[in-house]
Backbone atoms as SQL, in Angstrom:
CREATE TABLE atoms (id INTEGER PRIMARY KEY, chain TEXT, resi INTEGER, resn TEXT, atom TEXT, x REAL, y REAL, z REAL);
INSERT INTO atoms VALUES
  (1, 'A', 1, 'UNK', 'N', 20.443, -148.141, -80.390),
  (2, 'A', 1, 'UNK', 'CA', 19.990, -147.797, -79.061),
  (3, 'A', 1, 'UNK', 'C', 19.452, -146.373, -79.084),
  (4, 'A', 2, 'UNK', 'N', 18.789, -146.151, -78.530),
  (5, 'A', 2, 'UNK', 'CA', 17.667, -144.913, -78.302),
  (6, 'A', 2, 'UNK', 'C', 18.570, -144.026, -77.292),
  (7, 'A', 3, 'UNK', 'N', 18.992, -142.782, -78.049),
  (8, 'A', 3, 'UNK', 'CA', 19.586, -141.774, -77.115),
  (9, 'A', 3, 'UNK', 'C', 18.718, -141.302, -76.106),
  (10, 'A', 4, 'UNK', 'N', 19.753, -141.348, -74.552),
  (11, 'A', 4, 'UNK', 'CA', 18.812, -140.749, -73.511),
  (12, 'A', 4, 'UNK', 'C', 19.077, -139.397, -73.511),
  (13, 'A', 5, 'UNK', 'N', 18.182, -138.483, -72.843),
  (14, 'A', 5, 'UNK', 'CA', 18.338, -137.266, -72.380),
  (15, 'A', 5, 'UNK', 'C', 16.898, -136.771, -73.129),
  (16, 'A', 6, 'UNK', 'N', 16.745, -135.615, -73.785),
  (17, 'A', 6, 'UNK', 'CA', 15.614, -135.143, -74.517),
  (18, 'A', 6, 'UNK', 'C', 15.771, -135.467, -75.563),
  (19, 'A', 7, 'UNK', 'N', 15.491, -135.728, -76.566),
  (20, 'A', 7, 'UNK', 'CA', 16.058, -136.087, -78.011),
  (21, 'A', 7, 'UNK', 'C', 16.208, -134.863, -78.459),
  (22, 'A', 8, 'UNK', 'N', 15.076, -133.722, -78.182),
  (23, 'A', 8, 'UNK', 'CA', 15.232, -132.332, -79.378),
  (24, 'A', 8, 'UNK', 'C', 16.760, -132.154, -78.872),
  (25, 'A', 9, 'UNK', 'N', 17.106, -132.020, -77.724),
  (26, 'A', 9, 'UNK', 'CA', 18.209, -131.094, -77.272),
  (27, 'A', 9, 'UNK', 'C', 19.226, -132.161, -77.495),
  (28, 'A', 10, 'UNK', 'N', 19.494, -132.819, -77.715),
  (29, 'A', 10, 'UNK', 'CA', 20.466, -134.095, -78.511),
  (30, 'A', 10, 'UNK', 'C', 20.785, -133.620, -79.942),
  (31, 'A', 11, 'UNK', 'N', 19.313, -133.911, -80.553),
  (32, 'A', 11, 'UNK', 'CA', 19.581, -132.989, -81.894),
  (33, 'A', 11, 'UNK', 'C', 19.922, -131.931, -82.078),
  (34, 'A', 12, 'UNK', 'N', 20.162, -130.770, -81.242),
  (35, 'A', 12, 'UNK', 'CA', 20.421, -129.717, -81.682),
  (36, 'A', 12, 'UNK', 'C', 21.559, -129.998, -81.724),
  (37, 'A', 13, 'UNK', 'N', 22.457, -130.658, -80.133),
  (38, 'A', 13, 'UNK', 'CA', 23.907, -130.468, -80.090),
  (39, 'A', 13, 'UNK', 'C', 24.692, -131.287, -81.524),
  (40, 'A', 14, 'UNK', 'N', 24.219, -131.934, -82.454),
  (41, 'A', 14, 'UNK', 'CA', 24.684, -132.674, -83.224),
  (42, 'A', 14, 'UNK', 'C', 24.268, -132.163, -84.504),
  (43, 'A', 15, 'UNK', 'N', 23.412, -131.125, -84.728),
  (44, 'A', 15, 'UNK', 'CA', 23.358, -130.123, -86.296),
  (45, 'A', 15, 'UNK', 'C', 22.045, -129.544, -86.299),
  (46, 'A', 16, 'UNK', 'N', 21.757, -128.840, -87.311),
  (47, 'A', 16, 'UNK', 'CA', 20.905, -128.218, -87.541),
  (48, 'A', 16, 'UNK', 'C', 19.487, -128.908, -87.645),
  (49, 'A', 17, 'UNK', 'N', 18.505, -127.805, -88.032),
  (50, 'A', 17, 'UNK', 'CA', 17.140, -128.583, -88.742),
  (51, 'A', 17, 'UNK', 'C', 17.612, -129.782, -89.663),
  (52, 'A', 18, 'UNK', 'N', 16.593, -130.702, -89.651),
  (53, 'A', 18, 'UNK', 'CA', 16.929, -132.309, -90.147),
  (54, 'A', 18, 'UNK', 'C', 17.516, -133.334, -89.808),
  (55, 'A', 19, 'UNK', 'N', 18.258, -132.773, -88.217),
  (56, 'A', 19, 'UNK', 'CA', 19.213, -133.810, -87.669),
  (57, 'A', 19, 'UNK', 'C', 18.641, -134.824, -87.306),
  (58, 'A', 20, 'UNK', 'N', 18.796, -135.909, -87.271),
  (59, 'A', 20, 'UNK', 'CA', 18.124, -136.789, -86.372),
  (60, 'A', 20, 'UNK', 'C', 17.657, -136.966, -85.397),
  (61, 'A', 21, 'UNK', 'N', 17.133, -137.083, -84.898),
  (62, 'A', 21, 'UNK', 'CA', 16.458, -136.905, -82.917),
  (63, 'A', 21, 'UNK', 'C', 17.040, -138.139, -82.301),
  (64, 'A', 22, 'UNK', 'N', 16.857, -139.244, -82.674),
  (65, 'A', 22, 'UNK', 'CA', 17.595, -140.368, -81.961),
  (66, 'A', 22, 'UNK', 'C', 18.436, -141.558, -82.632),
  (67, 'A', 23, 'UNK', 'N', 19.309, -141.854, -82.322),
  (68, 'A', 23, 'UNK', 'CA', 20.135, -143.169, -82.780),
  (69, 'A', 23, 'UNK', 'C', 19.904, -144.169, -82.642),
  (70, 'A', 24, 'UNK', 'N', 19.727, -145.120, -83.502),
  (71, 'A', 24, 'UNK', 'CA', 18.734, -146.617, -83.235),
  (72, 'A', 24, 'UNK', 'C', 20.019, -147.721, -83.803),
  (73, 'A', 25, 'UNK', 'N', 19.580, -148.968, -83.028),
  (74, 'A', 25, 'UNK', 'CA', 20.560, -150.178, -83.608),
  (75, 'A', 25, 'UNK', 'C', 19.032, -150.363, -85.267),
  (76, 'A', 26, 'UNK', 'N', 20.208, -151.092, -86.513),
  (77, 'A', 26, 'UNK', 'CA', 19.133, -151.649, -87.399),
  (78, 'A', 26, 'UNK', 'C', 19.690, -153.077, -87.530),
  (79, 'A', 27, 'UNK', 'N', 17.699, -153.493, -87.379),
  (80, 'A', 27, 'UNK', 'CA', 17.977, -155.119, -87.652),
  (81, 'A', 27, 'UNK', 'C', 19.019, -155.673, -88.917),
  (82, 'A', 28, 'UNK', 'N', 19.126, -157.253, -88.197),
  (83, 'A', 28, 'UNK', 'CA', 20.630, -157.517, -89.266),
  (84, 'A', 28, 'UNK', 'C', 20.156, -157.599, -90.760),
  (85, 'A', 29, 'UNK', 'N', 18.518, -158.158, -90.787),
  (86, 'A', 29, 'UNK', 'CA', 17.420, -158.348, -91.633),
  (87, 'A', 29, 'UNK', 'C', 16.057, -157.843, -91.700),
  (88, 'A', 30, 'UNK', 'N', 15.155, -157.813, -92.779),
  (89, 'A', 30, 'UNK', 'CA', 13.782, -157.524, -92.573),
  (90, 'A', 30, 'UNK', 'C', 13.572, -158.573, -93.639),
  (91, 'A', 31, 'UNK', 'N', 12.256, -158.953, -93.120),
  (92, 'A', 31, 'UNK', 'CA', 11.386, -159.737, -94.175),
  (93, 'A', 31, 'UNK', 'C', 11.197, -159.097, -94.798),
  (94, 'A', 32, 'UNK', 'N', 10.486, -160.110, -96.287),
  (95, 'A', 32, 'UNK', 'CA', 10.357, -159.152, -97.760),
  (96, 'A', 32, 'UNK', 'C', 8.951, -158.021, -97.724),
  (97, 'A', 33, 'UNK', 'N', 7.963, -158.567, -96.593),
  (98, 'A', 33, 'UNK', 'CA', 7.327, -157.323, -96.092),
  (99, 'A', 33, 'UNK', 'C', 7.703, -156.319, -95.291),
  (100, 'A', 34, 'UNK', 'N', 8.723, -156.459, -94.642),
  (101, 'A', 34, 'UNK', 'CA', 9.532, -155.166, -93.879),
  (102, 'A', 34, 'UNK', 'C', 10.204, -154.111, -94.992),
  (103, 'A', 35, 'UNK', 'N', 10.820, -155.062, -96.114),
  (104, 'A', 35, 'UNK', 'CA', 11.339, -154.476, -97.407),
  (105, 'A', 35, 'UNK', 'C', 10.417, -153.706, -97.623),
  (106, 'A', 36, 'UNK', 'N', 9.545, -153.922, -97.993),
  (107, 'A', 36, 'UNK', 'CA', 8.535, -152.872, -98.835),
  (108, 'A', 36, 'UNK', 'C', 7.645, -152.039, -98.237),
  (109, 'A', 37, 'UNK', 'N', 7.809, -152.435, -96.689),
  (110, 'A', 37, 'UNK', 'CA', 7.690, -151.111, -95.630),
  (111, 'A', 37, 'UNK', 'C', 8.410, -150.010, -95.870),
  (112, 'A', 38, 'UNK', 'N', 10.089, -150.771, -95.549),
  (113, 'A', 38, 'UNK', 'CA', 11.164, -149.517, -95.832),
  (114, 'A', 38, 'UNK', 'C', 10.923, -148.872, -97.050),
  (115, 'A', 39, 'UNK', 'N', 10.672, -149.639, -97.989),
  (116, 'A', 39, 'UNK', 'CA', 10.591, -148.976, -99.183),
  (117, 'A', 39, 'UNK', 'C', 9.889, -147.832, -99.768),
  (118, 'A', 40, 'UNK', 'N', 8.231, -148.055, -98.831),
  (119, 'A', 40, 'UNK', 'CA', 7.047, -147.023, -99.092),
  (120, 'A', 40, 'UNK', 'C', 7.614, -145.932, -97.506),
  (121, 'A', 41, 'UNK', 'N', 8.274, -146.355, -96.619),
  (122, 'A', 41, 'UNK', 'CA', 8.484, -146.026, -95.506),
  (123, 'A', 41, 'UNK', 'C', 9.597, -144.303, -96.465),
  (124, 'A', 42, 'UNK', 'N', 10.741, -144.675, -96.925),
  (125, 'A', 42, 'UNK', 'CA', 11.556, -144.103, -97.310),
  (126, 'A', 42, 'UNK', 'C', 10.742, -143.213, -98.611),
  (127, 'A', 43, 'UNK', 'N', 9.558, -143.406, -99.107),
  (128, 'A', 43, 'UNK', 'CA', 9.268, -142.572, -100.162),
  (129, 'A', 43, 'UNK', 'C', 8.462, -141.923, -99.189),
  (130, 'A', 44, 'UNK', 'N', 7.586, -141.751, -98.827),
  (131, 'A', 44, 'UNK', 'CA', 6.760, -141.225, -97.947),
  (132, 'A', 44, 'UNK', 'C', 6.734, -140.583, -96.574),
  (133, 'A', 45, 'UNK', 'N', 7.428, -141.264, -95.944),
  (134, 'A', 45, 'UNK', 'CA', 7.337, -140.896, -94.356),
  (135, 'A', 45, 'UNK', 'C', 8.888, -140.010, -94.222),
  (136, 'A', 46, 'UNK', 'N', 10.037, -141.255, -94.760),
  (137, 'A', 46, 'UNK', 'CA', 11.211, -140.403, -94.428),
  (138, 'A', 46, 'UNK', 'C', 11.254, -138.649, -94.430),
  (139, 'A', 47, 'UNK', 'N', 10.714, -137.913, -94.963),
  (140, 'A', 47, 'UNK', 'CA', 11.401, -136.686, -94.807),
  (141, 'A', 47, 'UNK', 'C', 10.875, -135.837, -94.043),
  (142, 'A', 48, 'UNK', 'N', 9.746, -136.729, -93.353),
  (143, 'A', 48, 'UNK', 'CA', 9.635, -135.932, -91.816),
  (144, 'A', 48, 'UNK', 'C', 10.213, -136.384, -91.191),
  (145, 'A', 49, 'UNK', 'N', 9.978, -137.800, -90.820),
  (146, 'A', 49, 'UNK', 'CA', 9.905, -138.746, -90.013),
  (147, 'A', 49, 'UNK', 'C', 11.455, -139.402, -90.154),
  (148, 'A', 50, 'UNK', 'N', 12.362, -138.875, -90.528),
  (149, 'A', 50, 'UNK', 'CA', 13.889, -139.442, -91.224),
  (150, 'A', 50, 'UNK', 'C', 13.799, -140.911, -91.554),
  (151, 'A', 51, 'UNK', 'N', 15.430, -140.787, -92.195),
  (152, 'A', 51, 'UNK', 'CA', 16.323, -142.043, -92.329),
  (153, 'A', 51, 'UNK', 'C', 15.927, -143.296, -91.107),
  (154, 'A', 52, 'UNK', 'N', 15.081, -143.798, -91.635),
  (155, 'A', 52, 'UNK', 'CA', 14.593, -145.507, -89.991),
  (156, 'A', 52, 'UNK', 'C', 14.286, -144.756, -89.397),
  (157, 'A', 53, 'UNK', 'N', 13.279, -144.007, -89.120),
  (158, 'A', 53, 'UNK', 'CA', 12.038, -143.428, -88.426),
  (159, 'A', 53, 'UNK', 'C', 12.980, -143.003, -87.236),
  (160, 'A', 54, 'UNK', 'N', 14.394, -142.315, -87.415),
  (161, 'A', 54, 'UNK', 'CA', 14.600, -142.030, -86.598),
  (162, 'A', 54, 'UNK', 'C', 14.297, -140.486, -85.844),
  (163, 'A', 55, 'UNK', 'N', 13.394, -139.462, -86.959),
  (164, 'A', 55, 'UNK', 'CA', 12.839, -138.422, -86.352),
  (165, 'A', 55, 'UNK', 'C', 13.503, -137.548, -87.255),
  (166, 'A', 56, 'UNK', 'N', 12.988, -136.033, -87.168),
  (167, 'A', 56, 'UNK', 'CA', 14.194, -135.100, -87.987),
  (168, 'A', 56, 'UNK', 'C', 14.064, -133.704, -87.175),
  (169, 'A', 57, 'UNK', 'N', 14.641, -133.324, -86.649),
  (170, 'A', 57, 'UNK', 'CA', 14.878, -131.790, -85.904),
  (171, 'A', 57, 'UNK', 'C', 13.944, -130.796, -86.342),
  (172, 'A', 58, 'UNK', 'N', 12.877, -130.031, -85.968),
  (173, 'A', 58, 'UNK', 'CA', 12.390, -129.442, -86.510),
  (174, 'A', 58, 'UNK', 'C', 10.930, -129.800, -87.603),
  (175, 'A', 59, 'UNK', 'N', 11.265, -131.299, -87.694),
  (176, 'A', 59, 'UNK', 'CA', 10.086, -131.509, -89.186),
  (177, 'A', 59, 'UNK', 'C', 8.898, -132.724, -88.580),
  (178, 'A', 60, 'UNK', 'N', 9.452, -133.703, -87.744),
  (179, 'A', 60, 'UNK', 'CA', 9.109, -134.767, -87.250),
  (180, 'A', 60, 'UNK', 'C', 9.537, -135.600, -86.758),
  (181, 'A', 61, 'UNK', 'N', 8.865, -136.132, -85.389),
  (182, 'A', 61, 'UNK', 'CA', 8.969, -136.908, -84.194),
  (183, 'A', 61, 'UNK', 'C', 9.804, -138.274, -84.639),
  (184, 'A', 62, 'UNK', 'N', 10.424, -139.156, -84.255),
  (185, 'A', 62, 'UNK', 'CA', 11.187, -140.167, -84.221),
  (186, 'A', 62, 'UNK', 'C', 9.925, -141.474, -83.905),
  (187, 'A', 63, 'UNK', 'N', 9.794, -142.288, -84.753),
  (188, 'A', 63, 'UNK', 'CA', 8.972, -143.540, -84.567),
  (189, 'A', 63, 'UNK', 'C', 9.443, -144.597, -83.575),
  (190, 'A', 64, 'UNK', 'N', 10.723, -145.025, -83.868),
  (191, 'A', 64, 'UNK', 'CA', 11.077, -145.308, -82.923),
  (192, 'A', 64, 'UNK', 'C', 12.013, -144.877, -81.481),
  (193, 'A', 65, 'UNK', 'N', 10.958, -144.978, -80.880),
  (194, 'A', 65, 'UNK', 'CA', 10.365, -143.758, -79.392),
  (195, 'A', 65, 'UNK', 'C', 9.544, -144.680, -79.049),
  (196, 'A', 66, 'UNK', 'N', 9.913, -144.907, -77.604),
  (197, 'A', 66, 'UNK', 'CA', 8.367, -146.015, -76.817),
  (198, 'A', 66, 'UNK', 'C', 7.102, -144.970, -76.837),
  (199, 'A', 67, 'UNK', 'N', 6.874, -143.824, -77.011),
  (200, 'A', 67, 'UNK', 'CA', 5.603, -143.044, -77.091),
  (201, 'A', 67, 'UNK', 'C', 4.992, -144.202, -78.554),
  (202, 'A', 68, 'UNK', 'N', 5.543, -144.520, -79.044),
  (203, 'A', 68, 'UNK', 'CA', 5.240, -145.031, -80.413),
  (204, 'A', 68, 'UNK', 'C', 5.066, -147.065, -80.130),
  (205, 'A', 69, 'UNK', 'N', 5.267, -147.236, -79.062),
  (206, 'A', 69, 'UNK', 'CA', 5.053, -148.725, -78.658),
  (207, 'A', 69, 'UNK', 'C', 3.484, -148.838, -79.025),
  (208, 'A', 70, 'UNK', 'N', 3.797, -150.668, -79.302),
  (209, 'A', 70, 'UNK', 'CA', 2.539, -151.109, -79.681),
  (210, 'A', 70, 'UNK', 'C', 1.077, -150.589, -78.448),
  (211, 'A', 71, 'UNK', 'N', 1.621, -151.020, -77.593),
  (212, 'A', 71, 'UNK', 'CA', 0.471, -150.686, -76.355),
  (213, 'A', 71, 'UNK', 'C', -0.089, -149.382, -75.754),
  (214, 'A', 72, 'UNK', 'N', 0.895, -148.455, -76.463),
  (215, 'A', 72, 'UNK', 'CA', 0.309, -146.967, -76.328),
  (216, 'A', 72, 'UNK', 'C', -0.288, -146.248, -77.585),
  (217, 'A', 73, 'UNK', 'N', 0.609, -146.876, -79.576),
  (218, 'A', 73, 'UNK', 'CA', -0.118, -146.377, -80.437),
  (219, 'A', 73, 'UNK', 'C', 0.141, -147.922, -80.999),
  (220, 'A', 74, 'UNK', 'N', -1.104, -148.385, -81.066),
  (221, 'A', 74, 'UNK', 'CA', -1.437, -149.828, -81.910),
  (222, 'A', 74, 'UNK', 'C', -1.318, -149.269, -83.072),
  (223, 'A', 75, 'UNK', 'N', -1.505, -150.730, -83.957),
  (224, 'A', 75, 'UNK', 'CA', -1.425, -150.249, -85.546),
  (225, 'A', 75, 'UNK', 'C', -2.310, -149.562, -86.031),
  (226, 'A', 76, 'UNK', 'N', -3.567, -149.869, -85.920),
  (227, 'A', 76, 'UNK', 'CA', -4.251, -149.197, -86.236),
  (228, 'A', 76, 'UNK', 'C', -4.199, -147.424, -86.646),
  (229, 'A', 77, 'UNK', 'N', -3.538, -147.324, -85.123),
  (230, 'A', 77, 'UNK', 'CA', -3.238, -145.793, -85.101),
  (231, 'A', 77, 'UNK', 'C', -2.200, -145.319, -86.322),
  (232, 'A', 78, 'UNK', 'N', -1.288, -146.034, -86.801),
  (233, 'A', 78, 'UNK', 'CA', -0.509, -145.549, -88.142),
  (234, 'A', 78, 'UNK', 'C', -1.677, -144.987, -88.865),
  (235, 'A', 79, 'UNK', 'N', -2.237, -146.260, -89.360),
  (236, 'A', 79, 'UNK', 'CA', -3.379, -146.490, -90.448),
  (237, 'A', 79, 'UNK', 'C', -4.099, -144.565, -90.937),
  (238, 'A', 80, 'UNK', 'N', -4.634, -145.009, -89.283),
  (239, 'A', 80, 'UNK', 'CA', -5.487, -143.240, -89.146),
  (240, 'A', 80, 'UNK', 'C', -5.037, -142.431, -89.178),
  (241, 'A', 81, 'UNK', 'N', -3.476, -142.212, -89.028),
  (242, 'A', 81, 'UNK', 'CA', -2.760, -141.168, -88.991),
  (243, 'A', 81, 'UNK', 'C', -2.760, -140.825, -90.493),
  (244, 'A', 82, 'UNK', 'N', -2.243, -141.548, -91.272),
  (245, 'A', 82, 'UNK', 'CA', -1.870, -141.590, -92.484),
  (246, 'A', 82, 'UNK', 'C', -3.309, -140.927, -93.139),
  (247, 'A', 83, 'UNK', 'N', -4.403, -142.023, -92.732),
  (248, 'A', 83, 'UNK', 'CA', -5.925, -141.424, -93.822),
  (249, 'A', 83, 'UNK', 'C', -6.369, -140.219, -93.445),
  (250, 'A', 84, 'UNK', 'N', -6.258, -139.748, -92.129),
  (251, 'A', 84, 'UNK', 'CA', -6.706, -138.386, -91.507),
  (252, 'A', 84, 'UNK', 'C', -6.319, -137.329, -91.023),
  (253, 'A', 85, 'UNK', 'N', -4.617, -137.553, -91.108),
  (254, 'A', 85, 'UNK', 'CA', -3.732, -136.746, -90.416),
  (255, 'A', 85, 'UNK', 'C', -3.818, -136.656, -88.465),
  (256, 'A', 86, 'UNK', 'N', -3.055, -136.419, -87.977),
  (257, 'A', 86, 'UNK', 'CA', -2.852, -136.261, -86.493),
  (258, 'A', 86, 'UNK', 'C', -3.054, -134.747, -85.836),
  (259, 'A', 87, 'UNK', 'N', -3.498, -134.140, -84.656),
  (260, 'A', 87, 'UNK', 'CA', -3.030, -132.948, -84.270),
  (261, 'A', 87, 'UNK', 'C', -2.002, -133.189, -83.430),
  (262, 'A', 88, 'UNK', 'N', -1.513, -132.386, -83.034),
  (263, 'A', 88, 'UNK', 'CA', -0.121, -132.391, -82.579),
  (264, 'A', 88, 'UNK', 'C', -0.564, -132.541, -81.420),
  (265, 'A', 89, 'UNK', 'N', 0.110, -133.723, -80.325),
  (266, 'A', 89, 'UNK', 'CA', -0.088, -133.952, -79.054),
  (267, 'A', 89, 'UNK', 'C', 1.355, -134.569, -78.149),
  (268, 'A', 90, 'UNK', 'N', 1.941, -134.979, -78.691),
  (269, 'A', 90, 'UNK', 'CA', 2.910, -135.778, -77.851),
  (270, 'A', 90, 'UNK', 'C', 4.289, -134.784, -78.270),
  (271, 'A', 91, 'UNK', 'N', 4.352, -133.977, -79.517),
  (272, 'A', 91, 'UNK', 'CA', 6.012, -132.891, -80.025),
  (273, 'A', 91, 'UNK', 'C', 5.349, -132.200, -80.090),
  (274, 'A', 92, 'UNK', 'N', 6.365, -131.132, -80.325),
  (275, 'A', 92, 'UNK', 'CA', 6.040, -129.729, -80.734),
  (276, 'A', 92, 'UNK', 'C', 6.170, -129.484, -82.387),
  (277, 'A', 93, 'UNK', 'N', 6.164, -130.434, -83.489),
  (278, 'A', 93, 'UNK', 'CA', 6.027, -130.785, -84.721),
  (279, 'A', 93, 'UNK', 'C', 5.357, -129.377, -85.563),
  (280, 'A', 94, 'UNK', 'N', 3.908, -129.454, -84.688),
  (281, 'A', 94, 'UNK', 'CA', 2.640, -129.302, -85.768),
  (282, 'A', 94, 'UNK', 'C', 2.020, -130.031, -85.967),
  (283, 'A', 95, 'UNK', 'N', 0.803, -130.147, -86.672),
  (284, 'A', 95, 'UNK', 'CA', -0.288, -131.145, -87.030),
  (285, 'A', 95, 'UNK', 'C', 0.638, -132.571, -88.399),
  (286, 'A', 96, 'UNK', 'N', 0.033, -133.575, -88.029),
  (287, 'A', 96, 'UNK', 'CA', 0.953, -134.399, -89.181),
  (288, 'A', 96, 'UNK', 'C', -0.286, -134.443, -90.133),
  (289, 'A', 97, 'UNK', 'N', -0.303, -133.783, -91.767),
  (290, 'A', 97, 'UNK', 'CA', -1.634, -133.913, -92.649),
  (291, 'A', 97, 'UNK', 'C', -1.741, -135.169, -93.001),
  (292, 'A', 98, 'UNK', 'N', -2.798, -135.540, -93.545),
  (293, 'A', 98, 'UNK', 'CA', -3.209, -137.159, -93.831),
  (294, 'A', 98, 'UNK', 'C', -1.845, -137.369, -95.013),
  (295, 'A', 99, 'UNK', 'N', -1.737, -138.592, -95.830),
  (296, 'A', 99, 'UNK', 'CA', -1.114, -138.948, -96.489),
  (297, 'A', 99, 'UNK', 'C', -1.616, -139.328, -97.687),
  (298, 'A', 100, 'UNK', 'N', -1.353, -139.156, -98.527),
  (299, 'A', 100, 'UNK', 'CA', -1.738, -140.019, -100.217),
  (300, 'A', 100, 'UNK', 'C', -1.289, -140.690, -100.766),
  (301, 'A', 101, 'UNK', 'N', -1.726, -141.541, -101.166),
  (302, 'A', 101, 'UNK', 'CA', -0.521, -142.360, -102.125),
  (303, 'A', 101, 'UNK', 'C', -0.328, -143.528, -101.626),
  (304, 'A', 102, 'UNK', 'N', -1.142, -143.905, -100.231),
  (305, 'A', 102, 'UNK', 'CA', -0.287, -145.516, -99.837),
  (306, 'A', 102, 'UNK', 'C', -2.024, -145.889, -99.558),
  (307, 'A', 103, 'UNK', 'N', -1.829, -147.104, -100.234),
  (308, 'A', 103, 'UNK', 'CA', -2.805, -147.958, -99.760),
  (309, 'A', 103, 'UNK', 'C', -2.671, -148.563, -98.198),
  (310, 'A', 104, 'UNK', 'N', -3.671, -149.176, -97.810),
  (311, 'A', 104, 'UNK', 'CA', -3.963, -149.757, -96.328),
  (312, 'A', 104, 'UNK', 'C', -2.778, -150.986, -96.283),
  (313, 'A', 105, 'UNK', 'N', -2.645, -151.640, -97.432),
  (314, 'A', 105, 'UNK', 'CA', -0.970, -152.723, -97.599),
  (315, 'A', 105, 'UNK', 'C', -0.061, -152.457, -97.417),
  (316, 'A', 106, 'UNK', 'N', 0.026, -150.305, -97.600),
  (317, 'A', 106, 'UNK', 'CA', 1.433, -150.054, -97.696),
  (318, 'A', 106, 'UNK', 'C', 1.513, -149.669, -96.144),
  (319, 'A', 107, 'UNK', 'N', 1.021, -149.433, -95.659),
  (320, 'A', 107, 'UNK', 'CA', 0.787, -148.787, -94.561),
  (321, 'A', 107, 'UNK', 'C', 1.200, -149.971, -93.426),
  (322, 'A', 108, 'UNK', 'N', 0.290, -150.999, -93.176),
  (323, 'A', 108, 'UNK', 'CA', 0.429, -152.305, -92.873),
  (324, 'A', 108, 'UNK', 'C', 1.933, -152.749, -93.276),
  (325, 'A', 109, 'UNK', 'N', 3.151, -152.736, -93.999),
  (326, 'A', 109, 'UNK', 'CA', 4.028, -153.080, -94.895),
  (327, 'A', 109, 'UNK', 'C', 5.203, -151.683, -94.145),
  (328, 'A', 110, 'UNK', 'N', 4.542, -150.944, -93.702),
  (329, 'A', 110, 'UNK', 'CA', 5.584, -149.369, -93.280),
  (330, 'A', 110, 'UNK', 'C', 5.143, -150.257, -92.202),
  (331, 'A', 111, 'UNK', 'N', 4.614, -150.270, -91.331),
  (332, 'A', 111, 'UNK', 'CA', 3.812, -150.369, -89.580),
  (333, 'A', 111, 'UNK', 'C', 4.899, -151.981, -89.316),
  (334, 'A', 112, 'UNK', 'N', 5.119, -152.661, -90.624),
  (335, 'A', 112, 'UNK', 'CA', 5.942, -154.345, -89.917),
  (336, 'A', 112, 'UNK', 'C', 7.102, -153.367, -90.014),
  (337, 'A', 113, 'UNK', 'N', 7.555, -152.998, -90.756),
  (338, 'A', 113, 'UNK', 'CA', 8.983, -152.571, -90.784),
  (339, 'A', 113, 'UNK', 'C', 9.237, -151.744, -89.667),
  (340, 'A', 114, 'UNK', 'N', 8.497, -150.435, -89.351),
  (341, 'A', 114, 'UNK', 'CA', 8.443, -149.621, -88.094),
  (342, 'A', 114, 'UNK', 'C', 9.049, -150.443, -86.843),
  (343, 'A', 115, 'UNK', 'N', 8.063, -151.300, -86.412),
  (344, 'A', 115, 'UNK', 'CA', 7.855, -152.468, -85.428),
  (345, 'A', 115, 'UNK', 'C', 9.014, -153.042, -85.313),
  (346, 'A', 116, 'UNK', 'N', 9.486, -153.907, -86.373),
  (347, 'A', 116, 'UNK', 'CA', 10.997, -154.104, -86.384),
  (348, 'A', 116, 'UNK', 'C', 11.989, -153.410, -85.960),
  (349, 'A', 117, 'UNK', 'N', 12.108, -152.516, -86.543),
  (350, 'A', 117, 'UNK', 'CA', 13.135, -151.185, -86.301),
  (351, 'A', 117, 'UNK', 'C', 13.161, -151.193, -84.655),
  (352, 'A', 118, 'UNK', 'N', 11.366, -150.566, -84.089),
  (353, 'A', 118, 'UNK', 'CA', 11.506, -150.397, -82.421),
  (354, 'A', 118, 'UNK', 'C', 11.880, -151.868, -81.769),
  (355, 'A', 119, 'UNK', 'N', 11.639, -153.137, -82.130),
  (356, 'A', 119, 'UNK', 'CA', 11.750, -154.281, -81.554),
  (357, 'A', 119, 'UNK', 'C', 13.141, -154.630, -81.417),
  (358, 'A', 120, 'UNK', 'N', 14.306, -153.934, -82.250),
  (359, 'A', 120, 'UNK', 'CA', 15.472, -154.110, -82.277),
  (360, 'A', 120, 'UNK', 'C', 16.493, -153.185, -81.507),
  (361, 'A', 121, 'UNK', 'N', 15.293, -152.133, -81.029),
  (362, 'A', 121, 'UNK', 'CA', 15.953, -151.245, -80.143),
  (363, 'A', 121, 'UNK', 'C', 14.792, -151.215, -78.490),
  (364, 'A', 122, 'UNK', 'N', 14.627, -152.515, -78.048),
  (365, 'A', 122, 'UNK', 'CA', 13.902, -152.812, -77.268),
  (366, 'A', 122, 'UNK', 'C', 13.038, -152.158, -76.902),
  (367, 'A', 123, 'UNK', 'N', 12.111, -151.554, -77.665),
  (368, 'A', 123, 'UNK', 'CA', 10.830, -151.316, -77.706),
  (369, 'A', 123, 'UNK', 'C', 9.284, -151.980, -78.193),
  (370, 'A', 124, 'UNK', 'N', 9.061, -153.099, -76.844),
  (371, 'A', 124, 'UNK', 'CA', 7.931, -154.272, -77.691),
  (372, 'A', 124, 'UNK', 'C', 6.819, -153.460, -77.218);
């Protein structure tokens, strides 16, 4: 479940830079493409973006966050984030730089698993 209140100020009361920003339920399962979401998800994204995209104090925003729902950032929008990097609009982060290293599969493969993650913490 998605902590209410602000998330930064959640995270602070619970530790330093890297804390988590929000607490999420995880599905009981992922398909073997959710697997290899988490998988490129955890080499790549985790150490801004934490442990199940739950965010990290200081480094990067929490994915699953309805700012991050399908109907406000479609998939697509991962995709571009990743090839072009983001400016900072919705946290106080900083700019997110493009990414290397993941093909448009892995990305697609992070984006089912993401989805999952928010769909299990009622975010469709």
């Amino acid at each position: 479940m998605i902590v209410g209140g602000t998330d930064q100020a959640i995270a602070q009361e619970n530790g330093a830079e890297g804390a988590p920003l929000v607490e999420i339920t995880l599905p009981e399962s992922l398909t073997a493409k959710q697997e290899m979401g988490k998988r490129a998800f955890d080499a790549v994204c985790a150490d801004c973006h934490g442990e199940n995209a739950t965010g990290r104090l200081g480094m990067g925003p929490p994915l699953v966050h309805k700012i991050y729902e399908p109907s406000h950032h479609g998939d697509m929008a991962f995709l571009m984030a990743v090839q072009r990097g983001v400016r900072a609009h919705h946290w106080p982060f900083g700019d997110m730089p493009p990414q290397s290293g993941l093909t448009p599969s892995d990305v697609a493969n992070i984006v089912d698993y993401v989805r999952a993650l928010q769909r299990e913490n009622g975010i469709d």
